[in-house]
Backbone bond lengths (Angstrom), bond angles and torsions (degrees), N, CA, C in turn:
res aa  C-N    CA-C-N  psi(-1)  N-CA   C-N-CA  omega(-1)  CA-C   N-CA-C  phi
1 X - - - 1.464 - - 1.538 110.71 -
2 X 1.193 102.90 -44.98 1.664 102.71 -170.47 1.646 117.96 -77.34
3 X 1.793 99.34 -1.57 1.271 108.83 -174.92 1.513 102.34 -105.89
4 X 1.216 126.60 -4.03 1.360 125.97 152.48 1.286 127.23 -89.42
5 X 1.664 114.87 -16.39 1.461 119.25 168.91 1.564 97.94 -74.16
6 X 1.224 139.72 -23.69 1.205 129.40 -166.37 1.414 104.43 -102.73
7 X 1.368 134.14 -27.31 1.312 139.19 146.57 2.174 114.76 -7.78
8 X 2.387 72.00 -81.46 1.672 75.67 -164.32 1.861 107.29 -91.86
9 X 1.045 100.40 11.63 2.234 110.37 162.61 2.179 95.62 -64.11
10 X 1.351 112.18 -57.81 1.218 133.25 173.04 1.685 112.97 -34.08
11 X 1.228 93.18 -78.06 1.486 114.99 177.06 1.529 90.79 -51.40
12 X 1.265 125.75 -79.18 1.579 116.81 -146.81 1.681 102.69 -56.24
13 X 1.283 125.81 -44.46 1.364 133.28 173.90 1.699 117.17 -28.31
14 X 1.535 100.22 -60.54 1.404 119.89 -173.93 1.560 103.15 -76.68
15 X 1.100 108.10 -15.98 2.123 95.25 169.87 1.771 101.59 -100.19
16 X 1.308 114.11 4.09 1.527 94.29 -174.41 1.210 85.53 -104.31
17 X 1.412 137.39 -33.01 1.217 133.78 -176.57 1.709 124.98 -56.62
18 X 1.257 94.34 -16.35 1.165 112.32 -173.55 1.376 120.89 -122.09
19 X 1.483 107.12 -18.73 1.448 97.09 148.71 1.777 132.32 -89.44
20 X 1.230 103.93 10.73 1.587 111.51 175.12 1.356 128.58 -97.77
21 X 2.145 98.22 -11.04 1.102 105.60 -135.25 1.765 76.20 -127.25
22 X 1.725 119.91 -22.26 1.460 104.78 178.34 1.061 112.63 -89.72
23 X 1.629 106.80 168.45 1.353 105.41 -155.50 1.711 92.59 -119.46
24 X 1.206 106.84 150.08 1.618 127.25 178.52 1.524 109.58 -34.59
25 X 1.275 155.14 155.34 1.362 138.08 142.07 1.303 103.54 -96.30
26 X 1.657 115.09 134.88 1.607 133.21 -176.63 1.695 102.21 -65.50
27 X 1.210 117.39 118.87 1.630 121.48 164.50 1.254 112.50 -84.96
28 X 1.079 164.49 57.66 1.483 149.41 -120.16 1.663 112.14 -100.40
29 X 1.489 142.86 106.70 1.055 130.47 150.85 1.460 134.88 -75.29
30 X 1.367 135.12 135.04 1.441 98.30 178.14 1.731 85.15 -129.39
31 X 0.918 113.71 151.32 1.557 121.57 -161.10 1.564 102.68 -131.74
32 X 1.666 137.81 159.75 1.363 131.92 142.85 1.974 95.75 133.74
33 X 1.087 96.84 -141.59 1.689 109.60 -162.64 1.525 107.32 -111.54
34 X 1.336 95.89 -166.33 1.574 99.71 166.33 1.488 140.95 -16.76
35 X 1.341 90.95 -46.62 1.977 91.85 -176.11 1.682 100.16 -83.11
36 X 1.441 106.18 -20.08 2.125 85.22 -178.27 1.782 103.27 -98.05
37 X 1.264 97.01 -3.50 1.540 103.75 168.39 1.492 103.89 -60.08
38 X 1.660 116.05 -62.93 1.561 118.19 -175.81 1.705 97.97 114.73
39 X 1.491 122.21 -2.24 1.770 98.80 -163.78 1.928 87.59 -90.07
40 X 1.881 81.45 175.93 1.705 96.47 -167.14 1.594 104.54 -147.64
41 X 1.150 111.14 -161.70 1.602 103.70 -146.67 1.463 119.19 -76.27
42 X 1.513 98.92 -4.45 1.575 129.86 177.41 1.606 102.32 -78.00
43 X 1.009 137.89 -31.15 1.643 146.93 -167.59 1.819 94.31 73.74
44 X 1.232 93.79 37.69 2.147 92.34 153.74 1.174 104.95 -132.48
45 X 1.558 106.17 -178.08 1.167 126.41 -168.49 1.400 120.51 -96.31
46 X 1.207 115.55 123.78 1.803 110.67 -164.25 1.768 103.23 -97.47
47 X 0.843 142.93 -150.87 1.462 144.82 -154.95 1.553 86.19 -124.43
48 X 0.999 122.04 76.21 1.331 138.59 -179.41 1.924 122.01 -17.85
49 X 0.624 164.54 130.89 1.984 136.91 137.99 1.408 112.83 -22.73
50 X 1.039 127.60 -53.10 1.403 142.96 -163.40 1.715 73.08 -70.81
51 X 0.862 142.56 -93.24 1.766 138.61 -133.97 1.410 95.73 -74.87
52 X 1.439 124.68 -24.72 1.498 114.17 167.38 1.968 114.82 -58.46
53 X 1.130 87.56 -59.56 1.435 116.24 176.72 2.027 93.70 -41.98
54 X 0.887 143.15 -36.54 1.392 147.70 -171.15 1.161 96.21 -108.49
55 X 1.095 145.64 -24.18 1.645 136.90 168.45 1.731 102.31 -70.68
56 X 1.570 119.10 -45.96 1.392 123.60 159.10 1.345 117.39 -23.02
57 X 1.052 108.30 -82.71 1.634 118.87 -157.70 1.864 98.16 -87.96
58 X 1.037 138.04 10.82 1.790 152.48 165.07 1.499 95.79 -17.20
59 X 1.285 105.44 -45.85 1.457 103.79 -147.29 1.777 108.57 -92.55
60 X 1.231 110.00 -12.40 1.544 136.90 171.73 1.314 131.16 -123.76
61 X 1.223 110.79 0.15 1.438 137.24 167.59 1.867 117.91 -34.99
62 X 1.068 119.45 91.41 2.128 121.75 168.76 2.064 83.66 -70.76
63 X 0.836 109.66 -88.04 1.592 98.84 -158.18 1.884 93.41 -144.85
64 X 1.531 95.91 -179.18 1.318 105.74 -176.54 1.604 99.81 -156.43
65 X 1.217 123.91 122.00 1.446 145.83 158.68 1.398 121.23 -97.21
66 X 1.696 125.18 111.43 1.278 125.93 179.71 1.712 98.10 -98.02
67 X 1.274 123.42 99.68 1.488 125.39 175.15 1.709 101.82 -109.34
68 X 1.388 103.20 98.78 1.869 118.51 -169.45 1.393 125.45 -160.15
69 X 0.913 163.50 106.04 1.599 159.70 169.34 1.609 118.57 -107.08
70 X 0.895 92.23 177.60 2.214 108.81 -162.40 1.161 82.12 -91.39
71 X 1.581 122.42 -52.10 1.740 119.52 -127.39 1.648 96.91 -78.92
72 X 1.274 154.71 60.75 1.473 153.22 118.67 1.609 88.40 102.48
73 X 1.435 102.38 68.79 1.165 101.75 168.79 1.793 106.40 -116.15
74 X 1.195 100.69 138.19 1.602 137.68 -141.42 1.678 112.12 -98.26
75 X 1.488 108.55 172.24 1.598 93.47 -174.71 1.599 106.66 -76.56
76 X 1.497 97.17 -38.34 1.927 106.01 -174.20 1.229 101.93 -42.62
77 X 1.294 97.75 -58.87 2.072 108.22 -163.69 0.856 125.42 -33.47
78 X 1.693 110.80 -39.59 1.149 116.44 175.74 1.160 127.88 -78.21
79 X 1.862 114.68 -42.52 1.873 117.64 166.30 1.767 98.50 -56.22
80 X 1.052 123.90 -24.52 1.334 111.56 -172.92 1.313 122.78 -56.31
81 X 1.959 81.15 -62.73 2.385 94.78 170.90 1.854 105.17 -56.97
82 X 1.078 115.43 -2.97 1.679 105.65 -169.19 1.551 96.49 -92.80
83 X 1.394 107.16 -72.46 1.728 110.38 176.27 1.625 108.67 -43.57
84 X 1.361 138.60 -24.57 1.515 128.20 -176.73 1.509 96.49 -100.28
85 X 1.199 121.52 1.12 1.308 123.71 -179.07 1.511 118.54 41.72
86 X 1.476 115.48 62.92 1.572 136.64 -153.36 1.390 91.91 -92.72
87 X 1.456 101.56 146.69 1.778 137.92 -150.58 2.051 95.60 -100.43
88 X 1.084 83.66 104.68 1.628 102.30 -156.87 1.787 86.61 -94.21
89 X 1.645 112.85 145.15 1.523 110.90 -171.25 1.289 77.27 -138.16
90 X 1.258 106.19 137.14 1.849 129.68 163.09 1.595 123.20 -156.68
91 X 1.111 110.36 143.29 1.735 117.18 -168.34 1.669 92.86 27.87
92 X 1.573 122.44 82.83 1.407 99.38 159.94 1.297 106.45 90.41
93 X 0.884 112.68 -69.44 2.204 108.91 -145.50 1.649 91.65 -106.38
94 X 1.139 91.37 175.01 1.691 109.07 -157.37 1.701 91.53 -127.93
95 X 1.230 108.59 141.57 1.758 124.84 -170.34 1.630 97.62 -138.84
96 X 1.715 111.05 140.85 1.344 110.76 160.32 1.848 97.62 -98.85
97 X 1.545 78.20 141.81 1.767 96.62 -172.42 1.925 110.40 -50.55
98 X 1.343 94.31 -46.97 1.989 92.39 172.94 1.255 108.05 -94.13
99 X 1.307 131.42 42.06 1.423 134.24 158.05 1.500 102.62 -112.17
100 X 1.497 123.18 -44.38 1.078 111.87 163.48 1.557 141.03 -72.73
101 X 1.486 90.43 -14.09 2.023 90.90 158.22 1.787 120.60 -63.26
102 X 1.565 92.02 -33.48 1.165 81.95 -160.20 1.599 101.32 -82.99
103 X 1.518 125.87 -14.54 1.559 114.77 173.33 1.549 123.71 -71.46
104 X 1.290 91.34 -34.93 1.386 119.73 -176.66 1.683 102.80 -31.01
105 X 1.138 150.64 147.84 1.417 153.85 115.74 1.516 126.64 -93.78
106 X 1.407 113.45 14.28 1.750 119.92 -171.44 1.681 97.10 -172.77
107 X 1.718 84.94 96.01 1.396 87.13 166.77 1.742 119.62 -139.77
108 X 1.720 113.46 122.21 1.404 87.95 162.91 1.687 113.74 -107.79
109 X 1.691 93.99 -158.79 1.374 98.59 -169.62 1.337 102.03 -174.34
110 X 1.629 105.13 119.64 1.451 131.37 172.73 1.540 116.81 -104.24
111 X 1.353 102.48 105.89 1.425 112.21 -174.22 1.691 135.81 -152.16
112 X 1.103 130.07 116.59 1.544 127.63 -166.70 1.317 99.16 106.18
113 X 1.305 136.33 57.25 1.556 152.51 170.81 1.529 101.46 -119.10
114 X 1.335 120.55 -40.76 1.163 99.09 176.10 1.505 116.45 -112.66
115 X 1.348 141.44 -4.10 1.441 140.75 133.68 1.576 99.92 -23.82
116 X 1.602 125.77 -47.57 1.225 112.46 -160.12 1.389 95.84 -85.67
117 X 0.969 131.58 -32.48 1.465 138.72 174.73 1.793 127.58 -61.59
118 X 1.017 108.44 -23.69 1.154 132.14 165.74 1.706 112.90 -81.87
119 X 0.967 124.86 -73.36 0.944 134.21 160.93 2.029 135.70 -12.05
120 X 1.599 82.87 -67.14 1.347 94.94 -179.81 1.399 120.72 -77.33
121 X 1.344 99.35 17.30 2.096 100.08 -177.74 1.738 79.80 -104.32
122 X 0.310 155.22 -79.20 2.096 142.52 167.97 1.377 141.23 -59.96
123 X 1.072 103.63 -11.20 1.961 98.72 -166.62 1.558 102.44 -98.74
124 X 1.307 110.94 129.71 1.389 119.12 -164.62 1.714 108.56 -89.26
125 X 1.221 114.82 -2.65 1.467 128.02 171.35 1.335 106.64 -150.24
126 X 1.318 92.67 100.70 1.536 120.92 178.99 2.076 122.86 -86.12
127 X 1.297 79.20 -25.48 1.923 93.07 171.14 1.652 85.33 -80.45
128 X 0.830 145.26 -96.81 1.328 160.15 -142.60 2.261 87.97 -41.49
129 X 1.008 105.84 -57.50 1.482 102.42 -173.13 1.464 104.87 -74.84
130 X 0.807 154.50 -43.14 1.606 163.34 86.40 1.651 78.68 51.85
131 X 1.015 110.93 -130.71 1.310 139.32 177.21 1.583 109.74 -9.87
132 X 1.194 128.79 -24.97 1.760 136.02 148.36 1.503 103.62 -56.64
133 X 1.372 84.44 -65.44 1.369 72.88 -152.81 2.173 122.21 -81.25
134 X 1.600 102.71 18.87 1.280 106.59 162.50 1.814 114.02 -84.56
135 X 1.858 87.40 -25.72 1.672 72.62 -172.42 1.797 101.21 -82.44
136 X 1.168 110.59 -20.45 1.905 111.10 160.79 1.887 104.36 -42.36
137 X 1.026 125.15 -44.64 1.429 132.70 -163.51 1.804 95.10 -87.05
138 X 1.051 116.44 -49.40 1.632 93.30 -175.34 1.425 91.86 -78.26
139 X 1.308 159.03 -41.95 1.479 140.09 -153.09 1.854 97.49 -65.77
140 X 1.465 106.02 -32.04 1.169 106.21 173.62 1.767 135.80 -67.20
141 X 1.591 94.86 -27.30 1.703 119.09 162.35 1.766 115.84 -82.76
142 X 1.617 95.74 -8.34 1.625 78.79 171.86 1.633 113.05 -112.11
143 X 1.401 99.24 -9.06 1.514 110.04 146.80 1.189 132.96 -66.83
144 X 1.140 133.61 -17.55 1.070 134.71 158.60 1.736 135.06 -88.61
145 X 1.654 94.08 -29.80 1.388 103.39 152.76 1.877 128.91 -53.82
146 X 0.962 97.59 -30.28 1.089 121.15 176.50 1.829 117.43 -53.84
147 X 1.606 102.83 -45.36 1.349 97.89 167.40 1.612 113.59 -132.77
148 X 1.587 99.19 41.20 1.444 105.06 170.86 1.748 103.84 -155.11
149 X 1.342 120.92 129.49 1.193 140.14 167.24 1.291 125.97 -76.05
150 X 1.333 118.64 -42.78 1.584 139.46 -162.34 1.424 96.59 -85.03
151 X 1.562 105.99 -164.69 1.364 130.62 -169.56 1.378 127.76 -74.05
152 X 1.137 119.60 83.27 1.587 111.70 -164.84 2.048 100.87 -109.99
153 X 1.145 110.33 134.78 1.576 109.18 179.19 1.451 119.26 -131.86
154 X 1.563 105.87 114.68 1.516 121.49 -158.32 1.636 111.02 -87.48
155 X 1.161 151.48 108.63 1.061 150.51 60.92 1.368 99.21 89.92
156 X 2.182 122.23 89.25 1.647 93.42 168.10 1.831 113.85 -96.98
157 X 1.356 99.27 -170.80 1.583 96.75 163.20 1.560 122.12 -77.26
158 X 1.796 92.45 155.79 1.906 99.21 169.99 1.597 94.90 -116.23
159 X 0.825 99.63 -176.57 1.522 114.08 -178.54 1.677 103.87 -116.56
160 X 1.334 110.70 122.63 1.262 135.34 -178.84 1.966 94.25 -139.68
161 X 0.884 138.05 -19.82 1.365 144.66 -178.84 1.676 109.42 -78.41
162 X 1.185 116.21 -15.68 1.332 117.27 -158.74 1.408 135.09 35.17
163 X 1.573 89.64 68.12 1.479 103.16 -175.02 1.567 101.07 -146.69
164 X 1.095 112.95 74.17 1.600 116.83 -179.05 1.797 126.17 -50.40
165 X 1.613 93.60 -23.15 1.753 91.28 -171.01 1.479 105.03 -91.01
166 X 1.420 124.99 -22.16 1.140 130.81 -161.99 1.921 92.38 -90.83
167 X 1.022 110.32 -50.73 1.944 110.15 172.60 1.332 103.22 -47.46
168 X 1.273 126.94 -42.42 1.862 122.29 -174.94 1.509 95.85 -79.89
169 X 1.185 131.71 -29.56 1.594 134.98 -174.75 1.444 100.56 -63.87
170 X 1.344 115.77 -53.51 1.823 124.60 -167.12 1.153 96.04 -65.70
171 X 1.434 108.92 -65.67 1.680 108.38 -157.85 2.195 104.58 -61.57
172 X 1.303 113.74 -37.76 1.654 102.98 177.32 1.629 85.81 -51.87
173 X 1.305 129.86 -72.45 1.433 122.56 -163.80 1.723 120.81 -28.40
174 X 1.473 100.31 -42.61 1.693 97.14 -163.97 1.583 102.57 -86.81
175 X 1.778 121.10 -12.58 0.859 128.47 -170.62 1.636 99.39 -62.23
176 X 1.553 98.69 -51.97 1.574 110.40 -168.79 1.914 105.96 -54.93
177 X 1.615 108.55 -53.18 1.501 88.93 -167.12 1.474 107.98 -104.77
178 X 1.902 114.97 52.49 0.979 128.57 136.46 1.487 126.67 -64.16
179 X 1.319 79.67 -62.73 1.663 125.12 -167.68 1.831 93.43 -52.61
180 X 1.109 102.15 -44.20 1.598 124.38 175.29 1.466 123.38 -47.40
181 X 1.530 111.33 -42.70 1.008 95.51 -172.62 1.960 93.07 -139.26
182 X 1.256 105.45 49.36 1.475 115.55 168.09 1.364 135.80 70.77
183 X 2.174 108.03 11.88 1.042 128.31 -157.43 1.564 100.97 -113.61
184 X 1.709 117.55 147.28 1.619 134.22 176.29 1.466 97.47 -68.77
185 X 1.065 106.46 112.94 1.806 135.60 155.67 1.402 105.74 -64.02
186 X 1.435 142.20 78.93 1.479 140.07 148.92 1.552 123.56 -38.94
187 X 0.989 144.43 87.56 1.691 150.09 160.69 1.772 98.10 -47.46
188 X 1.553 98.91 104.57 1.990 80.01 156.74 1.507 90.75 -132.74
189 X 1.144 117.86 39.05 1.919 101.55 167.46 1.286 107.06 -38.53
190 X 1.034 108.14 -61.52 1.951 115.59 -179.29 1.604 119.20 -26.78
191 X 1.743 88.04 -35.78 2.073 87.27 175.56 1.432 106.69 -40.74
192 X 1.069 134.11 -54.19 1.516 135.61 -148.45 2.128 100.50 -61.18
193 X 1.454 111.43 -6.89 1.308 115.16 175.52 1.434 91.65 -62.72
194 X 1.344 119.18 -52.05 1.657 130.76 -163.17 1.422 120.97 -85.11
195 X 1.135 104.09 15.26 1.654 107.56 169.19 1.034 114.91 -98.79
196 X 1.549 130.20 123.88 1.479 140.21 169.39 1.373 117.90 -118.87
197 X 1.771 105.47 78.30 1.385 117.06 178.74 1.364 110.55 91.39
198 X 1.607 130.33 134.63 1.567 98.93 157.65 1.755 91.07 108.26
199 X 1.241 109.18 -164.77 1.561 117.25 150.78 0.868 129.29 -141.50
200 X 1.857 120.18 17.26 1.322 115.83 176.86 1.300 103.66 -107.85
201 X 1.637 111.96 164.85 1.231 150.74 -174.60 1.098 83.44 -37.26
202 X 2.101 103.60 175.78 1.223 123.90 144.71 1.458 101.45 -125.45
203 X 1.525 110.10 -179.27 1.721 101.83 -178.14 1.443 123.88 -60.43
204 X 1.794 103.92 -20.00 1.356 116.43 175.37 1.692 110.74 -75.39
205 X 1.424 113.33 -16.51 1.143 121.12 174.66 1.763 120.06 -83.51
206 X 0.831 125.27 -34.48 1.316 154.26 175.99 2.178 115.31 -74.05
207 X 1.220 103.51 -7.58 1.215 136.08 -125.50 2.261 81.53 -138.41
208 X 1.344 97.53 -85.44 1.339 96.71 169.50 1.334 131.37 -64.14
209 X 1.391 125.54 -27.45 1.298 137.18 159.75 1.614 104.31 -45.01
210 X 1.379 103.87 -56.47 1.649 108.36 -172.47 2.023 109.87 -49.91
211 X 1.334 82.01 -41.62 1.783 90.32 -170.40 1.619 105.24 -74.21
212 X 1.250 111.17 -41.84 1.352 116.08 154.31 1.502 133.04 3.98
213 X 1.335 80.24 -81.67 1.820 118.38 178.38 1.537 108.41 -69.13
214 X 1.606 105.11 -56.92 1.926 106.94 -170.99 1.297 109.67 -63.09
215 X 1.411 137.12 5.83 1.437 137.68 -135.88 1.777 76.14 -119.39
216 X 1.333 113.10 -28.68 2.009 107.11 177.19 1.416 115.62 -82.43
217 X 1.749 116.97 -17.59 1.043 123.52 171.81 2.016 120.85 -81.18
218 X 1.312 124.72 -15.86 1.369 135.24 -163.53 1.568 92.94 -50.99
């Protein structure tokens, strides 16, 4: 008897030890437009955040999905591919878009940079569209909450529009229905140090975004 109490004393030891002691494997999504794409003023691809961000975690890495493009992809577009639950292709293999929320445990997401960009070459009330289109951005964070629990970190605006009060206006906004619904608020006003012409990054830009983000992980 006492040699089976010491059996499973043994056993239970060696699974607690090891469940305290293993460590998570990183699922990584990185979702949104241009900046998790990585391209720059050249129309290539720079060493992304998103691929920094996966050079990070290399060493603990389950998988990594870059689901992102240059070409003016939008806040809808994206709740759109989520609600049709659109057949996502990367390195090879094929992913349904809410299958990978839900594996996911590390996800960010850069998005509504170019809605604002679009926008501001015409719209004569820009607070007023502003303000649409944040609550477009949380319906989109509570869609996603929806099939993700974990750590996901959203992406604010820089100013490439030249409109400095209205970029501090958006970003307090997205701060709030971050904060709202349990999600990392990213600050990169500072990108605009790293713009040379244009509105994309440079590698030094791409570079601070990364530190950006790791600065929630320390």
């Amino acid at each position: 008897m006492k040699k089976i109490i010491f059996t499973i004393l043994v056993v239970l030891i060696t699974f607690l030890i090891y469940f305290f002691n293993r460590r998570e494997k990183t699922y990584y999504l990185s979702l949104g437009d241009y900046l998790s794409y990585g391209i720059n003023n050249f129309n290539t691809v720079n060493n992304s955040y998103s691929n920094n961000i996966k050079e990070h975690y290399k060493k603990n890495l389950q998988n990594y999905v870059n689901y992102s493009t240059y070409d003016d992809y939008r806040v809808m577009d994206l709740i759109n591919d989520i609600n049709y639950n659109k057949v996502v292709e990367y390195d090879k293999k094929e992913y349904k878009i809410q299958n990978l929320l839900i594996k996911a445990n590390l996800i960010t997401l850069s998005i509504g940079m170019n809605d604002l960009i679009y926008k501001s070459k015409f719209e004569t009330n820009l607070y007023k569209y502003t303000d649409d289109l944040i609550s477009d951005i949380e319906n989109l964070l509570i869609l996603i909450r929806k099939y993700n629990k974990d750590e996901i970190y959203l992406l604010g605006f820089y100013n490439v529009i030249g409109n400095d009060s209205l970029i501090e206006y958006a970003n307090k906004r997205l701060e709030i229905i971050c904060n709202k619904n349990k999600i990392n608020f990213v600050n990169i006003e500072g990108l605009n140090n790293y713009i040379i012409g244009g509105i994309y990054p440079t590698n030094d830009g791409y570079e601070y975004i990364t530190n950006q983000i790791l600065q929630f992980t320390k």
